[in-house]
C-alpha positions in Angstrom: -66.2 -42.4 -67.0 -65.6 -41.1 -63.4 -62.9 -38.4 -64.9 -63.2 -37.0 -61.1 -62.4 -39.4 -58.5 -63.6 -37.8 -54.9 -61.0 -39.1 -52.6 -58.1 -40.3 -54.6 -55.5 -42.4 -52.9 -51.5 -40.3 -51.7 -48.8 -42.7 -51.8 -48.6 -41.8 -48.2 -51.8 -43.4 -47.3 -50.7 -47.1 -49.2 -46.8 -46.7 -48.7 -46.7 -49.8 -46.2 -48.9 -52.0 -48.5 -47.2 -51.2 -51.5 -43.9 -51.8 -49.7 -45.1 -55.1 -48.0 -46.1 -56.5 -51.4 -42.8 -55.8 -52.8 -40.8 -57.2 -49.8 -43.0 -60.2 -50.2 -41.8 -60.9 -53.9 -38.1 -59.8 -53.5 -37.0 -60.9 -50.1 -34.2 -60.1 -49.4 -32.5 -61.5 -52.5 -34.0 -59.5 -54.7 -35.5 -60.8 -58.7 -32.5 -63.8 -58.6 -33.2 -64.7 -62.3 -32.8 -61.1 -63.8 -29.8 -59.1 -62.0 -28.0 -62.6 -63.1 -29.1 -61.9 -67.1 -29.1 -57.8 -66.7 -26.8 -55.3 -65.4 -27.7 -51.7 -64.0 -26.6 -50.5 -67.6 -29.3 -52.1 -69.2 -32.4 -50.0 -70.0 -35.6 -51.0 -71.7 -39.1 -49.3 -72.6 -42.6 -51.5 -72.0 -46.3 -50.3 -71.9 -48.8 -51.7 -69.6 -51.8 -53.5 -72.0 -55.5 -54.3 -71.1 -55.8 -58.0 -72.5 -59.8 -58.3 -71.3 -61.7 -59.1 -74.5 -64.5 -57.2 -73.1 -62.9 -53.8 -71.8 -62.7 -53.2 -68.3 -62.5 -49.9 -66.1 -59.3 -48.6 -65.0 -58.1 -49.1 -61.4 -54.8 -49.1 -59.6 -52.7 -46.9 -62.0 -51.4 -44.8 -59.4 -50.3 -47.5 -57.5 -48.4 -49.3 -60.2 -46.7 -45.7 -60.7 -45.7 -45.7 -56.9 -44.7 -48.6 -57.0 -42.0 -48.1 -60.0 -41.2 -45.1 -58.0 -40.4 -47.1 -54.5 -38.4 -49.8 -57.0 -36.4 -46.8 -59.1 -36.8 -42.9 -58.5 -35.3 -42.3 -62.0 -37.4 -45.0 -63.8 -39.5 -42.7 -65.8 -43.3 -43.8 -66.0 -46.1 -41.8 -67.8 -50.0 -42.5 -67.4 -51.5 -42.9 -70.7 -54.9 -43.5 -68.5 -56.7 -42.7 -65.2 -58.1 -44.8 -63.0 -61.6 -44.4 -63.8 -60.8 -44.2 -67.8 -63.5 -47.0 -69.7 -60.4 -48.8 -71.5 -60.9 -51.6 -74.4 -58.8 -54.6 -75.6 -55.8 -53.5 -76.5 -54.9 -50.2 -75.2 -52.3 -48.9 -72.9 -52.2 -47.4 -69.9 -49.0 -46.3 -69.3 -45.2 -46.3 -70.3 -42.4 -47.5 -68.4 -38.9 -46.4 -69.2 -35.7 -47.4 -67.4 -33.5 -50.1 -66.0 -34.8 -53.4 -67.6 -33.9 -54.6 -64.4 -36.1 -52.2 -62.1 -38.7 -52.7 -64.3 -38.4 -56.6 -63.8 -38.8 -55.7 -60.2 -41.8 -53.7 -60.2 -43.8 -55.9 -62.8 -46.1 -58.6 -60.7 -46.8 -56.5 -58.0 -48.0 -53.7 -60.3 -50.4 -55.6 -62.3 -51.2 -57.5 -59.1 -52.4 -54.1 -57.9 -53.8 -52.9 -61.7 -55.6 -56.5 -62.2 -57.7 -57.2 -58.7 -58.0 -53.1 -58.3 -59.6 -53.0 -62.3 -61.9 -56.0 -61.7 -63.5 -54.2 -58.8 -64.2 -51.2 -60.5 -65.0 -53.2 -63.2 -67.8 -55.1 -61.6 -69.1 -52.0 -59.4 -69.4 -50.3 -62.5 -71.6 -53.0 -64.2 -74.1 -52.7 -60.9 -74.0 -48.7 -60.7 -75.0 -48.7 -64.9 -77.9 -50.8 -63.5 -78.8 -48.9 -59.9 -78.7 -45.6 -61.7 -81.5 -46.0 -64.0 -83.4 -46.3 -60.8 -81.6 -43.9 -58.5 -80.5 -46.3 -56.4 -76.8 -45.9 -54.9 -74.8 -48.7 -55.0 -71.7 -49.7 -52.2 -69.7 -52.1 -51.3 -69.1 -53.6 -47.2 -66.5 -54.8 -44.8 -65.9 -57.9 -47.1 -62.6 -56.7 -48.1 -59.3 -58.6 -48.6 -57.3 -57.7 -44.9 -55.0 -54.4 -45.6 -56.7 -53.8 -48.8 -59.9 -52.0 -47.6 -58.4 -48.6 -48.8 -57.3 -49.4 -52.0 -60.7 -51.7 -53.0 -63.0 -48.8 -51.6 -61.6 -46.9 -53.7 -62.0 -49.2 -56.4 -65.2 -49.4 -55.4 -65.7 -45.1 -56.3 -63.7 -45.6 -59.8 -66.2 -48.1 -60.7 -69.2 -45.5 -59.7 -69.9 -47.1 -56.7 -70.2 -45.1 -53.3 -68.4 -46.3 -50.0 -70.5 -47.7 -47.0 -68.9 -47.0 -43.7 -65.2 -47.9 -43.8 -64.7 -50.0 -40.5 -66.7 -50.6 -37.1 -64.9 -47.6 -35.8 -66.6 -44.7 -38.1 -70.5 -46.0 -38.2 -73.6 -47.4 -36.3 -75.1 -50.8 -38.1 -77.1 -52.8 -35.2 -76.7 -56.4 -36.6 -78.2 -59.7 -35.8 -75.7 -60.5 -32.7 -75.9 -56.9 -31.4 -80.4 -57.8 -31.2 -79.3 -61.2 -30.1 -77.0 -59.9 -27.3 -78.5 -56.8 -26.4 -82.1 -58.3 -25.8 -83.9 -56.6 -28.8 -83.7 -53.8 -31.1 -85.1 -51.4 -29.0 -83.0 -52.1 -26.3 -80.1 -51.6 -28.2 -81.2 -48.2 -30.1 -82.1 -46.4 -26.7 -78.8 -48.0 -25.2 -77.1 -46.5 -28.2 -79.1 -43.4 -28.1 -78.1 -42.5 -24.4 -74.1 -42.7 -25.1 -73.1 -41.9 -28.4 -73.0 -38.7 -30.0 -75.3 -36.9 -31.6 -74.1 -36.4 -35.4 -73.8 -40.4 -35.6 -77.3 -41.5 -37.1 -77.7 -44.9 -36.0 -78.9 -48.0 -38.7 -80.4 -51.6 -38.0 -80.5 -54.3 -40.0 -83.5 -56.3 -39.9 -84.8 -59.6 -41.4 -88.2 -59.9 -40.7 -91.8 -57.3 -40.2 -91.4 -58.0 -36.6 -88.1 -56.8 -36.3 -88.6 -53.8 -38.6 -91.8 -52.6 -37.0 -89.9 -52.3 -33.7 -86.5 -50.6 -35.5 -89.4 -47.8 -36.8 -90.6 -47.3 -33.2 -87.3 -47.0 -32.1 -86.5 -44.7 -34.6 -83.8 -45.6 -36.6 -82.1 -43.4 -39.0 -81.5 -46.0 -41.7 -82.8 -49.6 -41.8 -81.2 -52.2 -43.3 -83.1 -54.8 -45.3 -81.5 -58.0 -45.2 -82.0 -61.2 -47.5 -85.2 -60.2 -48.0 -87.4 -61.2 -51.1 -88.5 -58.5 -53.6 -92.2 -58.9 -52.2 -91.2 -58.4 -48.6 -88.8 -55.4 -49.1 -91.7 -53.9 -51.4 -94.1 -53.6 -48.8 -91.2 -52.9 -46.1 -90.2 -49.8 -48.4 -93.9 -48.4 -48.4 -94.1 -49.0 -44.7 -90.9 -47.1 -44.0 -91.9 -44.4 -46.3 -95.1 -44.1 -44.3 -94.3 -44.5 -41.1 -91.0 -42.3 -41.0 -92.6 -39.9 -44.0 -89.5 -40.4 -45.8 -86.7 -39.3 -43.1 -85.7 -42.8 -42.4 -83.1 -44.0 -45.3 -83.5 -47.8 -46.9 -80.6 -49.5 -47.1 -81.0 -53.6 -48.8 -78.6 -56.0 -48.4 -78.4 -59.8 -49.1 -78.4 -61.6 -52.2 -76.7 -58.6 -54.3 -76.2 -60.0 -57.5 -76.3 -59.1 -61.2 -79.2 -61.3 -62.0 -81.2 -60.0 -58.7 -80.1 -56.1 -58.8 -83.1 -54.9 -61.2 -85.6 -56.5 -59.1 -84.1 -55.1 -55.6 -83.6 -51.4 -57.7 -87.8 -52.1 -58.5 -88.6 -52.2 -54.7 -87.9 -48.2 -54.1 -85.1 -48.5 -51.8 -82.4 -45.4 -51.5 -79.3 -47.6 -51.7 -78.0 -51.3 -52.1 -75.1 -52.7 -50.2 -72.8 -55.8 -51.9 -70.0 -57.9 -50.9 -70.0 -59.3 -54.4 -68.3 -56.1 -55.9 -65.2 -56.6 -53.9 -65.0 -60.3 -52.7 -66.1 -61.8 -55.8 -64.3 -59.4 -58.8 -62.6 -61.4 -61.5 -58.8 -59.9 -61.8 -58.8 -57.6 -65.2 -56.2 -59.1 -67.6 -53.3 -57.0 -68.2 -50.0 -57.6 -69.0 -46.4 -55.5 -68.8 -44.7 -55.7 -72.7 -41.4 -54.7 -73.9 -40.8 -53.2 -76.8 
């Protein structure tokens, strides 16, 4: 299961999140109820465990590790698992040894990370299984928690997912309010066409036949079928496919769900966009035990 991760995460890249959440459960006191029970001589051994009945796949194990690392350089923690490791009930996926009360520290915001990371990559994984029978590539969108787009796009390729573009700063989607304000979708694709560079490709959502016919005209690199039914997108696939003679790629969008992915997969289009997969992922169930 995803053994190589394109793309992994440095600690450089999520030092000041991983710092932030820890500043935000110590303060500047510090864990209050353990340093009163425990003394720096004090030195215990615990395992991370996956509690989900149902198994779940692995994300956010190199940022628990950081995190021990940011808490207590000598606390000595061993991956037992990868992040993108299939894991059932039961097992462990890493070892923690050192102060009892560094540990202490480090607990809740590592299984904070391990348990929204894991349900991400947990859920993407349950769409990919699906989109892949059908050669379909599934990704996620800008729904992300604020300062966690990183981390959950990366969730999003443990789980088998692909990313979509990762803010409005490194692709071209025309949406609804750019038509609206522009004047049309033509207006804004030439507009666009005259001033940015030439190795962006430019996409366009559209809603309706109207609006797609003219983002065909126009020439759009990638259209973007959104809310659609699985009638309409049918026939707007085989028109894109003829009209563009398969250079334009088709993107849907809107309504992403478990119960609707088959169906959308059936309609022929390249790839399928979801929010679901990162703003709606049930937090994996793991727990930090001592021995």
């Amino acid at each position: 299961m995803n053994k190589n991760i394109i793309n992994k995460i440095t600690r450089l890249e999520i030092a000041d999140v991983l710092r932030n959440a820890l500043s935000e459960d110590l303060g500047a006191y510090g864990d209050i109820t353990s340093k009163y029970i425990f003394s720096d001589e004090d030195y215990s051994e615990s395992y991370i465990v996956c509690k989900e009945k149902e198994g779940a796949v692995l994300c956010g194990i190199d940022a628990a590790g950081f995190i021990f690392e940011e808490i207590d350089f000598e606390a000595e923690f061993v991956k037992l698992k990868n992040d993108g490791d299939f894991l059932n009930c039961g097992e462990k996926i890493c070892k923690i040894k050192g102060r009892t009360l560094s540990i202490l520290k480090a607990e809740r915001v590592s299984l904070n990370f391990i348990q929204h990371l894991s349900g991400i990559a947990t859920l993407t994984n349950k769409f990919a299984s699906v989109a892949s029978g059908y050669g379909v590539k599934i990704t996620e969108t800008r729904k992300t928690l604020p300062n966690l787009r990183l981390l959950e796009k990366y969730a999003v390729r443990c789980g088998g997912g692909q990313n979509h573009r990762f803010g409005l700063f490194d692709g071209v989607l025309i949406k609804d309010n750019h038509i609206a304000a522009a004047g049309g979708i033509s207006k804004a694709i030439s507009t666009l066409r005259s001033r940015i560079p030439h190795t962006l490709k430019i996409e366009v959502e559209v809603k309706n036949r109207r609006e797609l016919e003219e983002a065909l005209a126009s020439s759009a690199d990638i259209i973007m079928l959104d809310n659609m039914s699985f009638e309409e997108m049918t026939q707007s696939v085989k028109l894109i496919r003829e009209k563009s003679q398969n250079s334009c790629k088709i993107e849907a969008s809107g309504n992403v769900r478990l119960e609707t992915l088959e169906g959308i997969c059936k309609t022929g289009v390249d790839l399928i966009s979801s929010g679901a997969i990162t703003n709606s992922a049930k937090a994996i169930d793991f727990s930090l035990d001592f021995v």
